[in-house]
N, C-alpha and C positions, 0 to 999 in steps of 0.2 A: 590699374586702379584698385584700389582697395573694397574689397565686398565686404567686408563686414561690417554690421549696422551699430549707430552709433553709441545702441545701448551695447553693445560690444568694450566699448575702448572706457564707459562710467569709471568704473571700477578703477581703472589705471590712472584717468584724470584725476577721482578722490583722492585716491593714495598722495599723487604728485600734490594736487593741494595742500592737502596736511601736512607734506613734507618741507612745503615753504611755509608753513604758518598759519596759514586762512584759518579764518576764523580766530587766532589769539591775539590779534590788532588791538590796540587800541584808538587808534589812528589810521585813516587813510589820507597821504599827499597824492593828486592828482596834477600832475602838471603839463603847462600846453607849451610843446616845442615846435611846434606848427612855424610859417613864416607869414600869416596875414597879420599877425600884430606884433611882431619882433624879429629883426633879420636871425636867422637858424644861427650862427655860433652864439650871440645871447644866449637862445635857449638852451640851446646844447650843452653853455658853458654854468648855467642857472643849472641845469641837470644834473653835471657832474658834481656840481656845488651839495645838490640837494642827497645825492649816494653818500658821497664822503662825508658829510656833514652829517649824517644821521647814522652812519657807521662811527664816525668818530668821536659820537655823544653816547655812543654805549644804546642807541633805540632803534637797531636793526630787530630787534625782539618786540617791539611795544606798536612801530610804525610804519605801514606798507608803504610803499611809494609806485608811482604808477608813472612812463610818460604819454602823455595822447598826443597824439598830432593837432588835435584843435577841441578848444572847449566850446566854441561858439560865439565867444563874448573877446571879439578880435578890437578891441580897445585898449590900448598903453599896458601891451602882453612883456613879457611872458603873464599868461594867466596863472592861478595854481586855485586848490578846493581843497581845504582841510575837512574831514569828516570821522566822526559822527557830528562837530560842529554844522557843517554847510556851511563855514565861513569860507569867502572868496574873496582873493587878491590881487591886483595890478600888480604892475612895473616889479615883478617876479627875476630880477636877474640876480647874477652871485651874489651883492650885497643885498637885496631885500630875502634872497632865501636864507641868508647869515642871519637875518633878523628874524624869519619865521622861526626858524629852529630855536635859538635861541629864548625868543619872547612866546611863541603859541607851543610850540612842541617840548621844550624843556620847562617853562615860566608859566604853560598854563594859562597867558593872555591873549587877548588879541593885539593882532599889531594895527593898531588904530589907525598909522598913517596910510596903509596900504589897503583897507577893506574896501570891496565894492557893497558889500553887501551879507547880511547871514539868511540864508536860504536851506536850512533842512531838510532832509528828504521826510516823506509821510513816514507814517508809523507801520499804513496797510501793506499785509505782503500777499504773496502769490496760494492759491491753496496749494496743498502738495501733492 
């Protein structure tokens, strides 16, 4: 087992961070590949939709992409959460991730057919 503590490993985490980007987002997709609200190749296949699709619009530089295993809201999934909007989306498979990208992440809209909801996060944060 590893003894060192875990303001040990900070340092190497930040670094790695930065190295992926954090922080120069302008966008984060969160998306639920989970299987209580869509059988797993859906999501999986919405997943790969959502890599290549955002790599192949030229916005691996502008937009994180995350997969969770469940967002909570296991209704007519795959789920996904565009942020800093908090806009949230249903029936999230290859063709509605074709339309996210497309209409909220390249267009700037919402895709009106698929929102559940805009829910952003507070403004409050942590002290340091």
């Amino acid at each position: 087992m590893d003894s060192s503590s875990p303001n040990d490993a900070q340092p190497e985490v930040e670094a790695f961070a930065r190295s992926m980007g954090l922080g120069g987002f302008g966008k984060h997709v969160l998306l639920c590949t989970g299987t209580e609200c869509a059988p797993s190749q859906i999501g999986m296949s919405a997943w790969d939709a959502l890599k290549s699709g955002i790599k192949n619009a030229n916005l691996a530089k502008e937009c994180f992409r995350t997969k969770v295993g469940c967002l909570r809201l296991c209704k007519n999934g795959p789920i996904a959460v565009v942020y800093p909007e908090g806009i949230w989306y249903h029936s999230m498979d290859e063709k509605g991730i074709h339309e996210l990208i497309s209409e909220h992440l390249i267009g700037n809209k919402i895709v009106k057919s698929k929102v559940i909801g805009r829910y952003p996060l507070s403004t409050s944060s942590p002290n340091s």
